[in-house]
N, C-alpha and C positions, 0 to 999 in steps of 0.2 A: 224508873223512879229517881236515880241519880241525874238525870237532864232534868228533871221535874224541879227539884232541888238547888239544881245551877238556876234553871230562869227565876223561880221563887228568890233566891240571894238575889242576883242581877235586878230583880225590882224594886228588893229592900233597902239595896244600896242608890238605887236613882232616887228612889223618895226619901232615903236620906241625906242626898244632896243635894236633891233640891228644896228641901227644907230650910239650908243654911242661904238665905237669898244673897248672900255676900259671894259666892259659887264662881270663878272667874271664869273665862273661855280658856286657858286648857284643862282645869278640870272639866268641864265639860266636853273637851275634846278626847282629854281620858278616861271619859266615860264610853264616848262612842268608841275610842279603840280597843275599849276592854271588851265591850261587845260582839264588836269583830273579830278580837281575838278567842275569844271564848267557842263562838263560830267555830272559827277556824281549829281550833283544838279537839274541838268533839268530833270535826268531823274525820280530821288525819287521827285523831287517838295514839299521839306518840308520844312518847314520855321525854321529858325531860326539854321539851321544845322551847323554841325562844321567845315565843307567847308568856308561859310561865313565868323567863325569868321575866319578861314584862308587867306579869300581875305582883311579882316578888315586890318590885322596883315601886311598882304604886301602892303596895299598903306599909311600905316605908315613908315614902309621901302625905299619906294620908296620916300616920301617926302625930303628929305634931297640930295638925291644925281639924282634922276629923275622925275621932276616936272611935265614932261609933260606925263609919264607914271601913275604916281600917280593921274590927272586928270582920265584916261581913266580907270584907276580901280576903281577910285569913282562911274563915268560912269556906269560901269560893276554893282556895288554895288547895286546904283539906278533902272537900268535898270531889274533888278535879282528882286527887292525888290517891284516894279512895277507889276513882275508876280506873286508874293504870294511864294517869294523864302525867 
């Protein structure tokens, strides 16, 4: 249920960035490395990885200029940190 919930965020956050058509290339770069990262997180399941602090790093990013992206990577955070991520 909880992986169910990470792709669910993961998609509510593409479609809300690509909603904002002004979307540069490295947000959309850190889009696809959140992806990977997320990957890569479920599948080692370790806590406190450097993935994380990478997701930390971009919904500080995302504050200032994508409010409602930066919610859903909190989301992501919580939901991640819920599984012993």
């Amino acid at each position: 249920m909880s992986q169910e919930s990470i792709r669910q965020l993961l998609e509510n956050l593409e479609t809300e960035l690509n909603r904002n058509e002004s979307m540069d290339d490295e947000t959309r770069a850190l889009l696809t490395r959140l992806d990977n990262n997320i990957d890569q997180m479920l599948e080692d399941s370790e806590p406190n990885s450097p993935e994380m602090e990478q997701l930390i790093d971009m919904e500080a990013r995302f504050a200032a200029n994508h409010p409602v992206a930066e919610r859903i990577v909190r989301e992501l955070i919580a939901t991640l940190s819920r599984i012993g991520i």
